[in-house]
Each structure stands twice: as structure tokens, then as C-alpha cells.
VMD Tcl script that draws the C-alpha trace (Angstrom):
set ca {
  {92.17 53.56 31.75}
  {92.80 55.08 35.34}
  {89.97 56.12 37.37}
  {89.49 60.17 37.58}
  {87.07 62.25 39.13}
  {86.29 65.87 39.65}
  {86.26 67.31 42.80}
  {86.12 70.96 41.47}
  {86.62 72.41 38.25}
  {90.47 72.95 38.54}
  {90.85 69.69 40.73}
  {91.10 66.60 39.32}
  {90.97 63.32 41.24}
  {93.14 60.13 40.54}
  {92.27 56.46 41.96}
  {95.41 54.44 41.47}
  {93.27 50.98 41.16}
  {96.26 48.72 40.40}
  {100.34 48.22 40.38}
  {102.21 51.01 38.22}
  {103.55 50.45 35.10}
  {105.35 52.64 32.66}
  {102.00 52.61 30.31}
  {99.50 52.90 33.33}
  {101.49 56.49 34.36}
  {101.60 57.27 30.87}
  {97.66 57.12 31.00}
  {97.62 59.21 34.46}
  {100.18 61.99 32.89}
  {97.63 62.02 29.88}
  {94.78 62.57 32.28}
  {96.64 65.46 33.90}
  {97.47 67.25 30.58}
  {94.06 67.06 29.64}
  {92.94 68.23 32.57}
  {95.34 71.56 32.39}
  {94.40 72.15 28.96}
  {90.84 73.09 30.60}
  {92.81 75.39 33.37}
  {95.38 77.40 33.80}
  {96.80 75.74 36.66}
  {95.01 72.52 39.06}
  {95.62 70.87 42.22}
  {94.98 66.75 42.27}
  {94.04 64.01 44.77}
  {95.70 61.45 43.87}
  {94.91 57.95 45.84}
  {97.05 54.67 45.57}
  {94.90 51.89 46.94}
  {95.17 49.40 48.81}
  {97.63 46.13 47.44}
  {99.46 48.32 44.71}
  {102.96 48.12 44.27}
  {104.77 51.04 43.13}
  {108.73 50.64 41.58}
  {110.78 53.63 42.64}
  {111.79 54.16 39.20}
  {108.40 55.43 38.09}
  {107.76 57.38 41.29}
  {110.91 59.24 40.09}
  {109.49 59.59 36.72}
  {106.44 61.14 38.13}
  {108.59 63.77 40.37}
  {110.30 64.56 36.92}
  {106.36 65.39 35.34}
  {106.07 66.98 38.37}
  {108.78 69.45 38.32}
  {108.01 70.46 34.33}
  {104.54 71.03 35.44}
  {105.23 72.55 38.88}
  {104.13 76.01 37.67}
  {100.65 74.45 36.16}
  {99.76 72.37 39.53}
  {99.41 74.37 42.57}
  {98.70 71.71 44.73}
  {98.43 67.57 45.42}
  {96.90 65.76 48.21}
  {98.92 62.74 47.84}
  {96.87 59.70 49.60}
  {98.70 56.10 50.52}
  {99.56 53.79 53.16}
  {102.73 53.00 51.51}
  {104.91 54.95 54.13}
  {108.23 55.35 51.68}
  {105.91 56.55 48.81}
  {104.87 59.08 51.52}
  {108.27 60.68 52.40}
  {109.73 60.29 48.71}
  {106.63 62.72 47.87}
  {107.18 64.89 51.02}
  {110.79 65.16 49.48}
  {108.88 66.49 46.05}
  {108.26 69.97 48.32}
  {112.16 70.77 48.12}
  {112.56 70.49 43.91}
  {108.82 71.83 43.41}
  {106.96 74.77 43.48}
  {103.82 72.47 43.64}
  {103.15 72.37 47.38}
  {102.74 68.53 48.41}
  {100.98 67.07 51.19}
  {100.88 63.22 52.53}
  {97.70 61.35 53.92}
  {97.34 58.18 55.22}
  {94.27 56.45 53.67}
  {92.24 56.62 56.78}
  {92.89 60.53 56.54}
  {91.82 60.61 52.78}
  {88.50 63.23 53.92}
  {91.38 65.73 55.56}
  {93.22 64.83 52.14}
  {89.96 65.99 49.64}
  {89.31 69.25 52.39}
  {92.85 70.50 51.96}
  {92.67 69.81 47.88}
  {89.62 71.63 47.28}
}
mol new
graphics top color blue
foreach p $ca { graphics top sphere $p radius 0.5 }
foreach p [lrange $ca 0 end-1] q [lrange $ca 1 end] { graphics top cylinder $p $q radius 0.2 }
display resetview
């Protein structure tokens, strides 16, 4: 199961502890939903740590959950130091209403401030 957290009551935190996979994103989506059937809308931190690997086709899967929930998440503090995860998610502020922000790992305390 991923790793989640609560920062706040409508923010919910995500540790990406190992290499996506279609069933591992399934879990995170599922830990999102349940999260906004607490609150009307959220905003996540979402981590990827260190050594992960992340295929582009799930990343675009992801933008896709984003965009049908885009009007349920008002914000996410995206945290990696996979620099082409970063600007494919800086790209997300263009298709979403969800406003998006990058960190690099050793900015992840600017990254939970801005979230919460």
C-alpha cells in the first residue's frame, strides 16, 4: 500500500516509496478518492523518492485523474529530483484548474509550507 500522511485535514500527503506501476497508481488514485470523500475539495504533497523510476505513460495517466478531479484538488506540491517529471507536471498548470507547483527534494519544507 502507498505511504500517506496528513498534513491537515483537507491535505493529504503521498510518499512514492518505489517504481510506478499501473496497480501501485491505482492504490495512490484510491487514496485520493478516499481522501475527497472526507472533503469537498484537498490539496496533496506528493513526494517521489529517491531511485524510483517513473514510465511516462502513467505520469500521463495521472494528468488524466488530474484533470477529472481538477475541480476537487485545489492544490499539489509536487516533490522530485527527477527534472522531466518536474516540467511534465509544471505543464499540468495549462490543462488544470488544480494549481501545480515543483520542488526539488532538498526544497521539500518550502514544498509542505506552500501545501498547507
Amino acid at each position: 500500500m502507498a505511504i500517506s500522511f496528513e498534513l491537515a485535514g483537507h491535505v493529504l500527503g503521498l510518499m512514492i516509496d518505489r517504481d510506478i506501476t499501473k496497480s501501485y497508481l491505482d492504490e495512490i488514485h484510491f487514496l485520493i478518492e478516499e481522501k475527497l470523500k472526507e472533503n469537498d475539495t484537498i490539496n496533496l504533497f506528493c513526494e517521489i523518492m529517491p531511485n524510483n523510476e517513473v514510465p511516462l505513460k502513467l505520469l500521463l495517466e495521472n494528468i488524466k485523474f488530474k484533470y477529472d478531479h481538477s475541480d476537487q484538488i485545489n492544490k499539489i506540491a509536487f516533490v522530485t529530483d527527477l527534472g522531466w517529471v518536474r516540467g511534465i507536471m509544471e505543464l499540468d498548470n495549462f490543462f488544470v484548474a488544480t494549481e501545480v507547483r515543483t520542488f526539488d527534494l532538498k526544497d521539500r519544507l518550502e514544498a509542505i509550507q506552500w501545501i498547507s
